[in-house]
N, C-alpha and C positions, 0 to 999 in steps of 0.2 A: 933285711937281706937285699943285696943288690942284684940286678940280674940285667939282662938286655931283650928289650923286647921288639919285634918289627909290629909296626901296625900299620893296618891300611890309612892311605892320605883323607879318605874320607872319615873315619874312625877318629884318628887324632884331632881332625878340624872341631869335629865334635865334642870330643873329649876338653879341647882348650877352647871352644865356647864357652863350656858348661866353665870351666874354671873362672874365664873373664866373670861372665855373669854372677856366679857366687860367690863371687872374690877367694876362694881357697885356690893351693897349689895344685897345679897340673897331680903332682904324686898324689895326692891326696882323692882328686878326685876318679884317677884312675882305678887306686886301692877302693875307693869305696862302691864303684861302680863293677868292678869284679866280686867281691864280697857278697853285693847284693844282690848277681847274677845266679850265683854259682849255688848262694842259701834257699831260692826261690827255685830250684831245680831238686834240692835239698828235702825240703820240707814235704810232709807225708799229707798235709792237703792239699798240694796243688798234683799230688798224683791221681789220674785218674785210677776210679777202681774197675776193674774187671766185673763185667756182671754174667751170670750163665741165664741164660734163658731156655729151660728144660721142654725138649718137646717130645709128645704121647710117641713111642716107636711102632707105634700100631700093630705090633705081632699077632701072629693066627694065636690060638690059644692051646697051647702047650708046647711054644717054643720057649726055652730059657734064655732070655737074654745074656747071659753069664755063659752059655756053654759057648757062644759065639766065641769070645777072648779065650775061652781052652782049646776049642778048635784050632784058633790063630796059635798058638801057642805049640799044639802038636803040630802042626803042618810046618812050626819054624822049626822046631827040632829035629823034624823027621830029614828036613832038607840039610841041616846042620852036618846029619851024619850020612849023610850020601855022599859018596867018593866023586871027588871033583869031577867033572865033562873038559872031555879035552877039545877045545874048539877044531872046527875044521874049515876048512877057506872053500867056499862054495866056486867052481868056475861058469863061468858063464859060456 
């Protein structure tokens, strides 16, 4: 596929280094210099992994931590179905 690309003057210098020194084609070494960018970004272990690190919520005893998130949950619905506030412009 042919295509047009702009690259920066320092990028290219680089690029046709690397070509002088390893004696292959500019295209070639461009291709393979994008390929091996793009696979390296790719690949599932240079992903870091997420880790949780779980700590004690120290609640009194016989608080439900669960009833927290239905709390949240009634208090979003309750606002859900309240009839909009019609703003009012405070004057000074």
């Amino acid at each position: 596929m042919r295509t047009t690309v702009t690259l920066n003057r320092d990028l290219e210098q680089i690029l046709r280094e690397t070509a002088v020194r390893t004696r292959k084609p500019f295209k070639k070494v461009l291709n393979d210099t994008l390929r091996s960018a793009l696979e390296s970004k790719l690949r599932p272990d240079t992903i870091e992994r997420f880790v949780v690190h779980p700590k004690p919520m120290d609640l009194r005893a016989g608080h439900d931590p669960a009833g927290f998130n239905r709390l949240a949950d009634d208090l979003e619905a309750e606002a859900c179905l309240e009839p909009p506030r019609k703003l009012t412009s405070q004057s000074s």
